[in-house]
C-alpha positions as CSV (number, residue, x, y, z in Angstrom):
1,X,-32.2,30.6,-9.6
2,X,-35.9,29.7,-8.3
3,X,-35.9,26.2,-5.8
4,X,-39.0,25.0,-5.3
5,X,-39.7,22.1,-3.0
6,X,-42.4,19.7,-3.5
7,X,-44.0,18.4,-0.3
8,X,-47.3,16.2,-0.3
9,X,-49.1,16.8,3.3
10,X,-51.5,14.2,4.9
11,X,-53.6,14.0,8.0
12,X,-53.0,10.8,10.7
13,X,-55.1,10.1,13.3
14,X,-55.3,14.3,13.6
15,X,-52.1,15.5,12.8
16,X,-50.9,17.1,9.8
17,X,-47.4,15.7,8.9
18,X,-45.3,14.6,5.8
19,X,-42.4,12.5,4.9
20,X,-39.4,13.5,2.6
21,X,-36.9,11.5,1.7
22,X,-34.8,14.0,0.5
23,X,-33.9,15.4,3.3
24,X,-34.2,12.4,5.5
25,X,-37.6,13.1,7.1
26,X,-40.7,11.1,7.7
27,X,-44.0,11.4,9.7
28,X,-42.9,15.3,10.6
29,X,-45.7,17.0,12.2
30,X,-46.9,20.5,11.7
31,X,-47.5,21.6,14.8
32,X,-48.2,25.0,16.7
33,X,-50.6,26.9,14.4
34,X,-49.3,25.6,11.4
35,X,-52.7,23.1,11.3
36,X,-54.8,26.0,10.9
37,X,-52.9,27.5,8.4
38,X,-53.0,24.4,6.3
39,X,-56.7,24.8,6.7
40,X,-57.3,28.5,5.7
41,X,-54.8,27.7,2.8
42,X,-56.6,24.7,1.4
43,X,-60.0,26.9,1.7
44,X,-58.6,29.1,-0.1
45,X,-57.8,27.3,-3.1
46,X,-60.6,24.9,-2.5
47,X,-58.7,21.4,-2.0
48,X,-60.1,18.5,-2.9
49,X,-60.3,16.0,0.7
50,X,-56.8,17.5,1.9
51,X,-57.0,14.9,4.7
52,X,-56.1,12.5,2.3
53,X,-53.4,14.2,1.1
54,X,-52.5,17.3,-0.9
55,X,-49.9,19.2,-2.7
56,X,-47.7,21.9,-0.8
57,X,-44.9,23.8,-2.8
58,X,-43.0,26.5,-1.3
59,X,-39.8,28.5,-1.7
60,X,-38.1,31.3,-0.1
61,X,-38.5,33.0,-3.6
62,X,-41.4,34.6,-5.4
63,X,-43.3,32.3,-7.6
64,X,-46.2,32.9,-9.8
65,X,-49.7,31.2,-8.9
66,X,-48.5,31.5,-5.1
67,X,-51.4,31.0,-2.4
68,X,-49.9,33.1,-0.1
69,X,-46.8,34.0,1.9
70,X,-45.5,33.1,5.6
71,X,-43.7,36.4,6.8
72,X,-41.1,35.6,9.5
73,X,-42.1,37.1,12.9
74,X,-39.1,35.6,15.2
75,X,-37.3,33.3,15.9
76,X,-37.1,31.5,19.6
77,X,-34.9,28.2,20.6
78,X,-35.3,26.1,18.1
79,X,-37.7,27.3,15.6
80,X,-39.3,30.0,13.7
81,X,-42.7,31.9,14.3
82,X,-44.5,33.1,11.2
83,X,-47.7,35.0,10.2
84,X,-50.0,33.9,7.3
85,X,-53.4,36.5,7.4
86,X,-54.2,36.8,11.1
87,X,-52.8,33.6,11.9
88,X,-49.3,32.5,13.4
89,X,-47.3,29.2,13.3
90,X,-44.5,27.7,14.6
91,X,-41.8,26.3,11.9
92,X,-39.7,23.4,13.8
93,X,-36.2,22.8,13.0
94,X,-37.4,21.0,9.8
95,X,-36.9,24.0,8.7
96,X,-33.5,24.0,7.9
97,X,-33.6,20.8,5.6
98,X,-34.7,23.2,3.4
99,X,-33.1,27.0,3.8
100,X,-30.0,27.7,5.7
101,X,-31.4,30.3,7.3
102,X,-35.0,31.3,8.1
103,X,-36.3,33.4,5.3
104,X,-38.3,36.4,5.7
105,X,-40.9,35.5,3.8
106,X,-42.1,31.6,2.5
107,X,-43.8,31.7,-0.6
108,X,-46.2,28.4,-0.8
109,X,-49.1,26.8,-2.7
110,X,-51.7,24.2,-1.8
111,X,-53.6,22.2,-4.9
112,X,-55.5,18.7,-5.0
113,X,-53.5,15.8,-5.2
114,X,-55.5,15.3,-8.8
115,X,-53.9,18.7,-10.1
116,X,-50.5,16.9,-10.3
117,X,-50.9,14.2,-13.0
């Protein structure tokens, strides 16, 4: 079976973070390269004012419509290093509110907040 999460991204005061109850988080940060990945990601696909927000779906599973795909690079002590194009990012602990393990790869997709209703 296909699980994929939901997330909805904003900027404060600079930093990229979200909140999701689900799992128990709010106000976590992307830090570590993972900014500019947002960046490339929402050019890509041409978001709307993704300061203000956008929509961020990903799964450790193939899904059609996908915007790209994080493949796994290492692992260090506490998080996980991935590569999207020619740029890397660091995945905090976070990470495993959502997969037991790292996955290989992390199928995702970036769309306005407008595309939802």
């Amino acid at each position: 079976m296909n699980q994929i999460v939901t997330i909805r991204p904003y900027c404060n005061h600079g930093v990229w973070m979200f909140d999701d109850e689900t799992v128990g988080l709010k106000g976590e940060a992307f830090v570590a390269g993972i900014p500019a990945i947002i960046g490339r990601a929402c050019q890509i696909e041409q978001v709307k004012d993704p300061q203000d927000g956008f929509i961020l779906q990903f799964s450790g599973e193939y899904f059609p419509d996908h915007t790209g795909i994080l493949k796994w690079l290492k692992g260090d002590r506490s998080g996980n290093w991935y590569k999207f194009e020619e740029l890397e990012g660091w995945l905090c602990p976070a990470l495993f509110r959502y997969f037991l393990d790292a996955p290989k790869e992390i199928y995702f997709k970036v769309a306005s907040l407008e595309v939802e209703a």
